[in-house]
N, C-alpha and C positions, 0 to 999 in steps of 0.2 A: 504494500500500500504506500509505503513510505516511496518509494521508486517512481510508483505510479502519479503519485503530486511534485514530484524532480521534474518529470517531464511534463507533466501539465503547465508549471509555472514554466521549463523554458520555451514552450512552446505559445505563450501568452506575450501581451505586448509588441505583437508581427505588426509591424507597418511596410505597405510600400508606397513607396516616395516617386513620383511619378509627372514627369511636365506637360500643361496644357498653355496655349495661348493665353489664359488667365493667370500663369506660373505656374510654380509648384504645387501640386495637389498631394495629400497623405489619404493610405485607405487600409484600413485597418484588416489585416488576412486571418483569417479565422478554420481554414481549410488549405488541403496541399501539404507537399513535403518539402520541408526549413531548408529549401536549396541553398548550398553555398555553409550550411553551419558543419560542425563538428562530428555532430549527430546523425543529420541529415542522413547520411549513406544506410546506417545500423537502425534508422528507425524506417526506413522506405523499405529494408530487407527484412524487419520482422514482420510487416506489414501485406507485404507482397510474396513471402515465404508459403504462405496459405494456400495458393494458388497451384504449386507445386507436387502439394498434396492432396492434391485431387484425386477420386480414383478414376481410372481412368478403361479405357474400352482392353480387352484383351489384345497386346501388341501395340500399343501406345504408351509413349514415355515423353514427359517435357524436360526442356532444358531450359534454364535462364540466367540471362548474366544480365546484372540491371534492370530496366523495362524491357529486356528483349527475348521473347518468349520465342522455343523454337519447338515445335509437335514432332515427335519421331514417329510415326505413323506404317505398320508393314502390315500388308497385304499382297495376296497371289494373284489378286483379278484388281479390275479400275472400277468393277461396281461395289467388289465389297472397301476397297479403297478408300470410293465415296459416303459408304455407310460409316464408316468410318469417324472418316473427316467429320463428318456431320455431327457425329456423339463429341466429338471432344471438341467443335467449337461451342456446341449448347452448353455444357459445361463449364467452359470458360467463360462463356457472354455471362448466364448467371452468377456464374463467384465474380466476376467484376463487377455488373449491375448492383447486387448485394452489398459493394464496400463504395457503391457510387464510382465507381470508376466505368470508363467505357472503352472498347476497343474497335479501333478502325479497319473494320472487316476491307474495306475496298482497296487499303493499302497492303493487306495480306500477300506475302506470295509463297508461290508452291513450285517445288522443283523434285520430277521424279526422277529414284534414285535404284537405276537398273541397268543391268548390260543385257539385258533383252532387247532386240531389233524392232523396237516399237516407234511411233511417234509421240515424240516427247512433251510438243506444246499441244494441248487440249485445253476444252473448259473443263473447271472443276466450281461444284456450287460452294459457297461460303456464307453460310447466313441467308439473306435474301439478295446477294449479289454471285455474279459469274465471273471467275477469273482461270485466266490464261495462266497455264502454266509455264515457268522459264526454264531455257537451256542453262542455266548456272542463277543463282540467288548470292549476294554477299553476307556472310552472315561474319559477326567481328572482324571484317575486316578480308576474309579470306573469300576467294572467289569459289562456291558447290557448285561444282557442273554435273551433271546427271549420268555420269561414270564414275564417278570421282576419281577420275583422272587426273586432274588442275590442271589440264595445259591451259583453260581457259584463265585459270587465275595467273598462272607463269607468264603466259604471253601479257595478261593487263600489266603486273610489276613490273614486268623486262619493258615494257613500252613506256609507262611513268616515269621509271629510272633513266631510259633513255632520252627522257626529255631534258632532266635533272643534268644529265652528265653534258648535253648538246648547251645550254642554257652556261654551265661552269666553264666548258672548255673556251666557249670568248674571252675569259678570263688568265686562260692559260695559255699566255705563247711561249711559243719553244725557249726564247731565249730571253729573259726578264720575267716579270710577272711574279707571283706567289714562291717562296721556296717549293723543294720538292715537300719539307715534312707538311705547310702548310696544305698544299694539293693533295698529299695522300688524304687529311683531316676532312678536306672537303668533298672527296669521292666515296670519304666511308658512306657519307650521306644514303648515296645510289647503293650501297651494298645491305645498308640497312631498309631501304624499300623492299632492294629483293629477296630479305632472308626473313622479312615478318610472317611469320606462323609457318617456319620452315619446318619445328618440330612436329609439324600436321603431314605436309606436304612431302618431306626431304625424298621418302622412298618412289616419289616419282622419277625422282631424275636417274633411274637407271635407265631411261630411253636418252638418246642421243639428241633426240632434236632437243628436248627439253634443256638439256646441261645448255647447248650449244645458242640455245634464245638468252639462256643468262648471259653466258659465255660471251656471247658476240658484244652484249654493253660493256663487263667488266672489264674487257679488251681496250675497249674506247676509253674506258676513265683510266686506266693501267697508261696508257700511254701517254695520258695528259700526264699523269704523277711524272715521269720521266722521261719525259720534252720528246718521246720518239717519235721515226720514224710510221707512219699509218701502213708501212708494208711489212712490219715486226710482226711474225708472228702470238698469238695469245698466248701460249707457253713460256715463250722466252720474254717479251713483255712480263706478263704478270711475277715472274722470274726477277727481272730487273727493278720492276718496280716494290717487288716485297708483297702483291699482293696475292694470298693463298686463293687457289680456284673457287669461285664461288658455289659449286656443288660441293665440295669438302668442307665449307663453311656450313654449309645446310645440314651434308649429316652430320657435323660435329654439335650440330646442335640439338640436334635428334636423340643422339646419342646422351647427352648431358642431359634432356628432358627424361630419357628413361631411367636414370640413375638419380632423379628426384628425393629419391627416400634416403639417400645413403646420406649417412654422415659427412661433414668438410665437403661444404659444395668448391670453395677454392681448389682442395684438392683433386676433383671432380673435374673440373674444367682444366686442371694442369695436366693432367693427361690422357683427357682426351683431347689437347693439342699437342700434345704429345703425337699422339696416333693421327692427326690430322698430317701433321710434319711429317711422318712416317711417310704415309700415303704418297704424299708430293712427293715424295723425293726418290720413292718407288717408280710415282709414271715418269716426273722427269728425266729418270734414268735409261727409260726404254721408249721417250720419246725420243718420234725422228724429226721433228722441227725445230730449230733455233739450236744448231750443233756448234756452232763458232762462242752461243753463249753457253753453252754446258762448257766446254770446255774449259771457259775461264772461271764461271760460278758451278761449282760442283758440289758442294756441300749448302742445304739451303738452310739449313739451322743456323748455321752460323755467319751466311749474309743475310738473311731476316732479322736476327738480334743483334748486328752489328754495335757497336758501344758509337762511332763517328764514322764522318764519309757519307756525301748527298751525289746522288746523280744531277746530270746537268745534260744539257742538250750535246755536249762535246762529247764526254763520258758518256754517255750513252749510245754515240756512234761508237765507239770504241768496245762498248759492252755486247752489242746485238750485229754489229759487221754492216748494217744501212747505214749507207752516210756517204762523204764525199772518197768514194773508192771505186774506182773504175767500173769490175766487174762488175759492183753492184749496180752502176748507174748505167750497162749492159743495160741489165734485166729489167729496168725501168723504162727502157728507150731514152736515158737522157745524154747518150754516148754509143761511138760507133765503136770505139777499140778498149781489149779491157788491158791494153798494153800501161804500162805503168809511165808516165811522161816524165819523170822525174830521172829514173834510171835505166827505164828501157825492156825492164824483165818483162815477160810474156802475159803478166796476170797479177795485178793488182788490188788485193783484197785486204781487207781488215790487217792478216796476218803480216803480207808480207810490207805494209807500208809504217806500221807501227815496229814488229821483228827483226825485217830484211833490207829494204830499203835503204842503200847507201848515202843516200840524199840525207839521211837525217841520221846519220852513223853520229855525228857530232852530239847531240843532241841526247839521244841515247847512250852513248858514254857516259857522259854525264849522271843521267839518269841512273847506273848502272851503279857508276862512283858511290851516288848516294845509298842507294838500296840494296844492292847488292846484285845475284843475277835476274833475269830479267826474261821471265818464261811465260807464256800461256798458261801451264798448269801449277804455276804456282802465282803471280803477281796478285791474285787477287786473295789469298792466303796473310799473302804482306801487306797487304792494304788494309785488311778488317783487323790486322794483331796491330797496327800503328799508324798513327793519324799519321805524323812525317811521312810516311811512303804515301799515305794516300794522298796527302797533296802535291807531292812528289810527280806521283804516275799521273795524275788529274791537269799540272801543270805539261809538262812532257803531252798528252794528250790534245791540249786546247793549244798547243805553240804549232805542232802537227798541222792541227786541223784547219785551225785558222789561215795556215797560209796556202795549205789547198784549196779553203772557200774563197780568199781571194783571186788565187789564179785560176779557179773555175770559174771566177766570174769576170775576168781577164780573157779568155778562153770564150766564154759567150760573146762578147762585144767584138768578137773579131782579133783581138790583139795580142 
Protein backbone atom coordinates (compact mmCIF):
# COMPACT_ATOMS: atom_id res chain seq x y z
CA UNK A 1 0.00 0.00 0.00
CA UNK A 2 2.80 2.03 1.09
CA UNK A 3 4.36 1.78 -2.75
CA UNK A 4 1.08 2.10 -4.19
CA UNK A 5 0.70 6.11 -2.67
CA UNK A 6 4.86 6.51 -3.85
CA UNK A 7 3.44 6.37 -7.14
CA UNK A 8 0.36 7.90 -6.95
CA UNK A 9 1.91 11.04 -5.57
CA UNK A 10 4.73 10.84 -8.39
CA UNK A 11 2.49 10.52 -10.67
CA UNK A 12 0.25 13.62 -9.53
CA UNK A 13 1.01 17.34 -10.27
CA UNK A 14 1.69 16.27 -14.47
CA UNK A 15 1.54 19.48 -16.39
CA UNK A 16 2.07 20.05 -19.91
CA UNK A 17 3.33 23.27 -20.86
CA UNK A 18 2.21 23.96 -24.38
CA UNK A 19 2.30 27.25 -26.98
CA UNK A 20 -0.70 28.89 -28.47
CA UNK A 21 -0.81 32.30 -30.30
CA UNK A 22 -2.26 33.53 -26.98
CA UNK A 23 1.25 32.15 -25.30
CA UNK A 24 1.93 29.68 -23.11
CA UNK A 25 -0.84 27.46 -22.13
CA UNK A 26 -0.59 24.64 -18.91
CA UNK A 27 -2.90 21.58 -18.86
CA UNK A 28 -2.98 19.46 -16.21
CA UNK A 29 -2.25 15.26 -17.44
CA UNK A 30 -4.16 13.19 -15.51
CA UNK A 31 -3.78 9.90 -17.83
CA UNK A 32 -0.67 8.29 -20.03
CA UNK A 33 2.76 7.11 -19.28
CA UNK A 34 5.37 9.81 -17.22
CA UNK A 35 7.37 9.99 -20.64
CA UNK A 36 10.68 11.17 -20.26
CA UNK A 37 10.70 10.21 -16.16
CA UNK A 38 12.76 7.76 -14.28
CA UNK A 39 9.92 5.45 -13.91
CA UNK A 40 8.22 5.97 -17.00
CA UNK A 41 9.81 2.71 -18.63
CA UNK A 42 9.07 0.03 -15.30
CA UNK A 43 5.63 1.55 -14.87
CA UNK A 44 4.51 1.23 -18.95
CA UNK A 45 6.11 -2.60 -18.49
CA UNK A 46 4.01 -3.57 -15.43
CA UNK A 47 1.29 -2.17 -17.09
CA UNK A 48 1.52 -3.53 -20.56
CA UNK A 49 3.07 -6.98 -19.11
CA UNK A 50 -0.67 -8.16 -18.87
CA UNK A 51 -1.09 -8.36 -22.34
CA UNK A 52 1.54 -10.90 -22.72
CA UNK A 53 -0.23 -13.07 -20.70
CA UNK A 54 -3.00 -13.61 -22.45
CA UNK A 55 -3.97 -17.18 -23.36
CA UNK A 56 -3.72 -17.56 -26.26
CA UNK A 57 -5.05 -19.89 -29.49
CA UNK A 58 -3.02 -23.31 -29.69
CA UNK A 59 0.32 -22.40 -31.78
CA UNK A 60 0.23 -18.67 -30.85
CA UNK A 61 2.88 -16.91 -28.93
CA UNK A 62 3.46 -12.99 -28.42
CA UNK A 63 6.56 -11.07 -28.34
CA UNK A 64 7.13 -7.59 -27.13
CA UNK A 65 9.62 -5.10 -26.76
CA UNK A 66 8.15 -1.66 -25.64
CA UNK A 67 4.64 -0.86 -27.53
CA UNK A 68 5.77 -3.23 -30.04
CA UNK A 69 3.68 -6.37 -30.16
CA UNK A 70 4.71 -9.16 -32.42
CA UNK A 71 1.97 -12.52 -32.85
CA UNK A 72 3.86 -15.80 -33.80
CA UNK A 73 1.02 -17.40 -35.22
CA UNK A 74 1.69 -21.29 -37.18
CA UNK A 75 -0.50 -22.97 -39.09
CA UNK A 76 -0.49 -25.67 -42.01
CA UNK A 77 -3.24 -24.08 -44.31
CA UNK A 78 -4.11 -19.99 -44.84
CA UNK A 79 -7.63 -20.61 -43.62
CA UNK A 80 -6.87 -22.04 -40.47
CA UNK A 81 -4.14 -19.22 -40.49
CA UNK A 82 -6.99 -16.83 -40.62
CA UNK A 83 -8.92 -18.52 -37.98
CA UNK A 84 -6.33 -17.84 -36.21
CA UNK A 85 -5.28 -14.47 -36.74
CA UNK A 86 -8.76 -13.62 -35.97
CA UNK A 87 -8.80 -15.33 -32.18
CA UNK A 88 -5.63 -13.53 -31.13
CA UNK A 89 -6.58 -10.19 -32.44
CA UNK A 90 -10.08 -10.26 -30.59
CA UNK A 91 -8.16 -10.98 -27.80
CA UNK A 92 -5.85 -8.30 -27.83
CA UNK A 93 -8.43 -5.53 -29.01
CA UNK A 94 -10.24 -6.59 -25.62
CA UNK A 95 -7.23 -6.47 -23.13
CA UNK A 96 -6.42 -3.18 -24.77
CA UNK A 97 -10.03 -1.76 -24.98
CA UNK A 98 -10.28 -2.89 -21.19
CA UNK A 99 -7.10 -0.66 -20.00
CA UNK A 100 -8.47 2.17 -22.44
CA UNK A 101 -5.96 1.66 -24.75
CA UNK A 102 -6.46 1.10 -28.58
CA UNK A 103 -4.77 -0.54 -31.36
CA UNK A 104 -4.34 0.60 -34.83
CA UNK A 105 -5.48 -2.48 -36.76
CA UNK A 106 -4.96 -0.63 -40.24
CA UNK A 107 -1.27 -0.15 -39.53
CA UNK A 108 -0.82 -3.99 -38.73
CA UNK A 109 1.34 -5.94 -40.90
CA UNK A 110 1.74 -9.49 -41.73
CA UNK A 111 4.51 -11.26 -43.40
CA UNK A 112 4.24 -15.12 -44.13
CA UNK A 113 6.94 -17.10 -42.89
CA UNK A 114 7.45 -20.25 -45.26
CA UNK A 115 9.65 -21.85 -47.87
CA UNK A 116 6.62 -23.35 -49.43
CA UNK A 117 6.31 -22.01 -53.21
CA UNK A 118 3.27 -20.03 -52.55
CA UNK A 119 2.39 -16.41 -53.16
CA UNK A 120 3.34 -14.48 -50.48
CA UNK A 121 1.40 -11.15 -50.60
CA UNK A 122 -2.43 -11.91 -50.10
CA UNK A 123 -5.27 -10.21 -48.15
CA UNK A 124 -5.49 -11.34 -44.61
CA UNK A 125 -8.64 -9.83 -42.60
CA UNK A 126 -7.62 -7.89 -39.33
CA UNK A 127 -10.51 -6.76 -37.39
CA UNK A 128 -12.82 -5.18 -39.75
CA UNK A 129 -10.02 -4.15 -42.01
CA UNK A 130 -8.07 -6.02 -45.08
CA UNK A 131 -4.42 -6.20 -45.22
CA UNK A 132 -1.92 -7.03 -47.62
CA UNK A 133 0.57 -9.19 -46.66
CA UNK A 134 4.40 -8.00 -47.14
CA UNK A 135 7.56 -9.65 -48.78
CA UNK A 136 9.64 -8.78 -45.56
CA UNK A 137 8.08 -6.52 -42.34
CA UNK A 138 10.90 -4.48 -40.06
CA UNK A 139 10.59 -5.59 -36.95
CA UNK A 140 13.44 -3.75 -34.26
CA UNK A 141 15.19 -2.78 -36.71
CA UNK A 142 15.80 -5.82 -38.77
CA UNK A 143 14.56 -6.60 -42.01
CA UNK A 144 11.65 -10.43 -41.80
CA UNK A 145 11.58 -11.56 -45.20
CA UNK A 146 9.25 -14.56 -45.71
CA UNK A 147 12.21 -17.12 -45.84
CA UNK A 148 14.04 -15.71 -43.48
CA UNK A 149 16.65 -15.41 -45.43
CA UNK A 150 17.63 -11.52 -44.80
CA UNK A 151 19.12 -10.86 -48.09
CA UNK A 152 16.37 -8.51 -48.14
CA UNK A 153 17.57 -6.83 -44.84
CA UNK A 154 21.59 -7.25 -46.04
CA UNK A 155 20.93 -5.61 -49.24
CA UNK A 156 18.71 -2.55 -47.21
CA UNK A 157 22.06 -2.07 -44.61
CA UNK A 158 24.72 -2.68 -47.57
CA UNK A 159 22.75 0.17 -49.59
CA UNK A 160 22.37 2.79 -46.31
CA UNK A 161 25.80 2.19 -45.53
CA UNK A 162 26.66 2.67 -48.95
CA UNK A 163 25.36 5.89 -48.96
CA UNK A 164 27.04 6.70 -45.58
CA UNK A 165 30.45 5.77 -46.92
CA UNK A 166 29.71 7.60 -50.75
CA UNK A 167 28.56 10.94 -48.52
CA UNK A 168 32.26 10.59 -46.13
CA UNK A 169 34.45 9.73 -48.81
CA UNK A 170 34.18 13.66 -50.33
CA UNK A 171 35.69 14.05 -47.23
CA UNK A 172 38.58 11.88 -47.82
CA UNK A 173 41.19 12.70 -50.41
CA UNK A 174 43.83 10.64 -51.05
CA UNK A 175 46.34 13.12 -50.06
CA UNK A 176 45.36 15.68 -47.09
CA UNK A 177 42.11 15.49 -45.58
CA UNK A 178 41.29 13.46 -42.05
CA UNK A 179 44.33 11.28 -40.67
CA UNK A 180 44.04 7.76 -41.49
CA UNK A 181 43.00 6.82 -37.56
CA UNK A 182 40.40 9.70 -37.99
CA UNK A 183 38.89 7.83 -41.22
CA UNK A 184 39.11 4.48 -39.96
CA UNK A 185 36.77 6.21 -36.76
CA UNK A 186 34.46 7.57 -39.33
CA UNK A 187 33.98 4.33 -41.50
CA UNK A 188 33.21 2.35 -38.30
CA UNK A 189 30.05 4.34 -38.62
CA UNK A 190 29.18 2.18 -42.01
CA UNK A 191 30.30 -1.03 -40.31
CA UNK A 192 28.12 -0.53 -37.52
CA UNK A 193 24.97 -0.17 -39.93
CA UNK A 194 25.97 -3.32 -41.28
CA UNK A 195 26.58 -5.46 -38.27
CA UNK A 196 23.08 -4.27 -36.39
CA UNK A 197 21.29 -7.47 -35.30
CA UNK A 198 24.15 -9.45 -36.93
CA UNK A 199 23.76 -11.84 -33.93
CA UNK A 200 20.04 -12.76 -35.76
CA UNK A 201 21.22 -12.78 -39.13
CA UNK A 202 25.39 -13.77 -39.05
CA UNK A 203 24.55 -17.45 -40.21
CA UNK A 204 23.28 -16.10 -43.52
CA UNK A 205 26.38 -15.04 -44.84
CA UNK A 206 27.49 -18.49 -45.69
CA UNK A 207 26.10 -17.76 -49.22
CA UNK A 208 28.55 -15.75 -51.22
CA UNK A 209 26.54 -13.03 -52.73
CA UNK A 210 25.51 -12.19 -49.27
CA UNK A 211 29.31 -11.77 -47.78
CA UNK A 212 30.06 -10.18 -51.00
CA UNK A 213 26.98 -7.03 -50.96
CA UNK A 214 28.67 -6.23 -47.43
CA UNK A 215 31.81 -6.98 -48.80
CA UNK A 216 31.67 -4.74 -51.84
CA UNK A 217 30.86 -1.30 -49.37
CA UNK A 218 33.60 -2.31 -46.77
CA UNK A 219 35.85 -2.34 -49.63
CA UNK A 220 34.87 1.29 -50.58
CA UNK A 221 35.35 2.68 -46.92
CA UNK A 222 38.67 0.40 -46.54
CA UNK A 223 40.17 2.37 -49.16
CA UNK A 224 39.14 5.60 -48.04
CA UNK A 225 40.97 4.72 -44.55
CA UNK A 226 44.18 4.30 -46.64
CA UNK A 227 44.13 6.88 -49.48
CA UNK A 228 44.15 3.62 -52.08
CA UNK A 229 44.13 2.83 -55.12
CA UNK A 230 39.87 1.87 -56.28
CA UNK A 231 41.63 -1.01 -58.35
CA UNK A 232 43.17 -2.72 -54.75
CA UNK A 233 41.72 -5.56 -54.34
CA UNK A 234 39.15 -6.13 -50.96
CA UNK A 235 41.51 -8.51 -49.24
CA UNK A 236 44.52 -6.62 -49.52
CA UNK A 237 42.69 -3.30 -48.96
CA UNK A 238 40.96 -4.27 -45.91
CA UNK A 239 44.52 -5.85 -45.08
CA UNK A 240 46.11 -2.51 -45.27
CA UNK A 241 43.63 -0.66 -43.90
CA UNK A 242 43.22 -2.84 -40.57
CA UNK A 243 39.81 -3.51 -41.22
CA UNK A 244 38.64 -7.26 -40.28
CA UNK A 245 36.07 -8.62 -43.03
CA UNK A 246 32.89 -7.77 -42.28
CA UNK A 247 31.33 -11.40 -42.39
CA UNK A 248 33.89 -12.32 -39.57
CA UNK A 249 32.70 -9.29 -37.73
CA UNK A 250 29.15 -10.76 -37.91
CA UNK A 251 29.91 -14.10 -36.77
CA UNK A 252 32.15 -12.92 -34.09
CA UNK A 253 29.31 -11.53 -32.87
CA UNK A 254 27.19 -14.32 -33.16
CA UNK A 255 29.38 -16.18 -31.53
CA UNK A 256 29.66 -13.67 -28.33
CA UNK A 257 25.79 -13.51 -28.22
CA UNK A 258 25.60 -17.32 -27.74
CA UNK A 259 28.06 -17.31 -24.89
CA UNK A 260 25.79 -14.69 -23.17
CA UNK A 261 25.57 -16.75 -19.89
CA UNK A 262 29.01 -17.39 -19.21
CA UNK A 263 30.90 -15.44 -16.80
CA UNK A 264 33.65 -12.30 -17.92
CA UNK A 265 31.85 -11.02 -20.88
CA UNK A 266 35.48 -9.17 -21.58
CA UNK A 267 36.87 -12.36 -21.51
CA UNK A 268 34.37 -13.48 -23.88
CA UNK A 269 34.96 -11.11 -26.56
CA UNK A 270 38.90 -11.44 -26.18
CA UNK A 271 38.70 -14.57 -27.62
CA UNK A 272 36.50 -14.64 -29.69
CA UNK A 273 38.70 -12.05 -31.40
CA UNK A 274 40.97 -14.14 -30.95
CA UNK A 275 39.35 -16.64 -33.24
CA UNK A 276 38.01 -13.91 -35.43
CA UNK A 277 42.19 -13.09 -36.13
CA UNK A 278 42.59 -16.75 -36.60
CA UNK A 279 40.15 -16.88 -39.38
CA UNK A 280 41.64 -13.84 -41.31
CA UNK A 281 44.74 -14.94 -41.26
CA UNK A 282 43.65 -18.46 -42.23
CA UNK A 283 41.95 -17.02 -45.71
CA UNK A 284 44.48 -14.55 -46.06
CA UNK A 285 46.81 -17.14 -46.27
CA UNK A 286 45.20 -19.06 -49.10
CA UNK A 287 44.05 -16.01 -50.69
CA UNK A 288 45.01 -15.59 -54.21
CA UNK A 289 44.44 -11.62 -54.50
CA UNK A 290 46.70 -8.81 -53.36
CA UNK A 291 50.10 -11.28 -53.37
CA UNK A 292 52.66 -8.38 -53.60
CA UNK A 293 50.75 -7.26 -50.12
CA UNK A 294 50.98 -10.61 -48.24
CA UNK A 295 54.18 -10.68 -48.84
CA UNK A 296 55.06 -7.75 -47.06
CA UNK A 297 52.18 -7.83 -44.30
CA UNK A 298 52.14 -11.48 -43.26
CA UNK A 299 51.30 -11.77 -39.90
CA UNK A 300 47.81 -9.62 -39.30
CA UNK A 301 47.96 -9.69 -35.46
CA UNK A 302 50.59 -7.90 -35.35
CA UNK A 303 49.88 -5.07 -38.18
CA UNK A 304 46.29 -4.69 -36.73
CA UNK A 305 47.60 -3.95 -33.14
CA UNK A 306 50.50 -2.12 -34.24
CA UNK A 307 51.62 0.27 -31.17
CA UNK A 308 52.65 3.48 -34.38
CA UNK A 309 52.83 3.91 -38.17
CA UNK A 310 49.69 5.55 -40.21
CA UNK A 311 49.37 4.62 -43.82
CA UNK A 312 49.38 7.42 -46.36
CA UNK A 313 48.55 7.77 -49.99
CA UNK A 314 52.54 7.05 -50.79
CA UNK A 315 52.73 4.19 -48.40
CA UNK A 316 50.03 2.65 -49.60
CA UNK A 317 51.27 2.52 -53.15
CA UNK A 318 54.05 0.84 -51.66
CA UNK A 319 51.82 -1.52 -49.45
CA UNK A 320 49.34 -2.84 -52.24
CA UNK A 321 51.89 -2.51 -55.72
CA UNK A 322 48.86 0.23 -57.47
CA UNK A 323 50.44 3.33 -57.93
CA UNK A 324 52.98 5.11 -60.17
CA UNK A 325 54.62 1.65 -61.49
CA UNK A 326 54.80 0.98 -64.87
CA UNK A 327 53.39 -2.48 -65.10
CA UNK A 328 50.72 -1.58 -63.02
CA UNK A 329 49.74 1.48 -65.09
CA UNK A 330 49.83 -1.45 -68.04
CA UNK A 331 46.86 -2.93 -66.78
CA UNK A 332 45.07 0.27 -66.35
CA UNK A 333 45.72 1.48 -69.85
CA UNK A 334 47.50 4.47 -68.56
CA UNK A 335 50.93 3.35 -70.21
CA UNK A 336 52.19 1.41 -73.34
CA UNK A 337 55.42 -0.08 -71.84
CA UNK A 338 55.80 -1.75 -68.55
CA UNK A 339 59.60 -1.13 -69.35
CA UNK A 340 61.20 0.78 -66.22
CA UNK A 341 62.21 4.57 -67.69
CA UNK A 342 64.52 5.05 -65.01
CA UNK A 343 66.94 2.16 -65.61
CA UNK A 344 65.67 0.28 -68.54
CA UNK A 345 64.81 -3.27 -66.86
CA UNK A 346 62.03 -5.03 -68.70
CA UNK A 347 59.34 -4.68 -65.84
CA UNK A 348 58.75 -2.25 -63.49
CA UNK A 349 56.79 -3.14 -60.54
CA UNK A 350 56.27 -2.27 -56.86
CA UNK A 351 59.20 -4.78 -56.27
CA UNK A 352 61.66 -3.97 -58.42
CA UNK A 353 61.42 0.19 -58.25
CA UNK A 354 61.42 0.22 -54.44
CA UNK A 355 64.35 -3.33 -54.28
CA UNK A 356 66.15 -3.07 -57.67
CA UNK A 357 66.18 -0.04 -59.33
CA UNK A 358 69.44 1.50 -59.68
CA UNK A 359 68.06 4.83 -60.15
CA UNK A 360 67.47 5.02 -56.60
CA UNK A 361 70.54 2.70 -55.34
CA UNK A 362 71.58 6.09 -53.49
CA UNK A 363 68.67 6.58 -51.67
CA UNK A 364 68.32 3.01 -50.55
CA UNK A 365 71.76 2.81 -49.18
CA UNK A 366 70.90 5.09 -47.12
CA UNK A 367 67.94 3.68 -46.03
CA UNK A 368 69.78 0.47 -45.52
CA UNK A 369 72.53 2.52 -43.28
CA UNK A 370 69.73 3.38 -41.16
CA UNK A 371 67.68 0.08 -40.70
CA UNK A 372 69.58 -2.34 -41.57
CA UNK A 373 68.66 -4.93 -44.59
CA UNK A 374 66.08 -4.19 -46.45
CA UNK A 375 63.67 -7.13 -47.71
CA UNK A 376 60.00 -7.61 -48.75
CA UNK A 377 59.71 -10.35 -46.08
CA UNK A 378 60.94 -8.69 -43.49
CA UNK A 379 60.62 -4.53 -43.68
CA UNK A 380 57.47 -4.40 -42.44
CA UNK A 381 58.47 -6.60 -39.32
CA UNK A 382 60.99 -3.59 -38.80
CA UNK A 383 58.58 -1.08 -39.04
CA UNK A 384 55.62 -2.22 -36.59
CA UNK A 385 58.89 -3.22 -33.78
CA UNK A 386 60.18 0.63 -34.22
CA UNK A 387 58.63 3.94 -35.04
CA UNK A 388 62.52 5.18 -36.51
CA UNK A 389 62.35 2.49 -39.28
CA UNK A 390 58.98 3.27 -39.84
CA UNK A 391 59.58 6.64 -40.66
CA UNK A 392 62.45 5.73 -42.04
CA UNK A 393 60.99 3.39 -44.82
CA UNK A 394 57.80 5.89 -45.06
CA UNK A 395 60.24 8.72 -45.85
CA UNK A 396 62.49 6.52 -48.45
CA UNK A 397 58.91 5.77 -49.82
CA UNK A 398 57.24 9.39 -50.54
CA UNK A 399 61.08 10.64 -51.99
CA UNK A 400 60.47 7.53 -54.48
CA UNK A 401 57.27 8.37 -55.27
CA UNK A 402 57.12 11.79 -55.53
CA UNK A 403 59.59 12.13 -58.19
CA UNK A 404 57.90 9.50 -60.22
CA UNK A 405 54.60 11.50 -59.91
CA UNK A 406 56.25 14.35 -61.07
CA UNK A 407 57.95 12.84 -64.07
CA UNK A 408 54.71 11.15 -64.86
CA UNK A 409 53.29 14.08 -65.11
CA UNK A 410 56.30 15.55 -67.13
CA UNK A 411 55.76 12.48 -69.27
CA UNK A 412 51.91 13.53 -69.87
CA UNK A 413 52.54 17.00 -71.15
CA UNK A 414 54.79 15.80 -73.62
CA UNK A 415 58.04 16.76 -72.19
Amino acid sequence: MYLYRVLQDYLTDRFLVYDTQEGAKKKRITSGAAQGSVLGADLWNINYDGILRIEMPEGVFLVGYADDIVAVIRARTLELLQLKLNQTMRRVIRWMESRSLSLATQKTEIVLLTRKRIDRVIPMRVDEHTIMTSNAIRYLGVMLDGKLSFWTHIRTVADKAAGVVGKLSRLMANIGGPSPAKRRLLIRTTEAIMLYGAEVWAEALRFHSYRDKLGAVQRRGALRICSAYRTVSGPAVQVVAGAIPIDLLAEERRRIYLRKEEEAPRRVKKEERETTMEKWQNRWNTESRGRWTARLIRVLKDWTERKHGETNYYLTQFLTGHGYFRSFLVKIGKSQSRQCVYCGAEEEDAYHAFFECSHWEHQRQNLVRDVGDFEPETIIVKMISKKETWDAVNGYVISVLKVKERDREWEGDGR
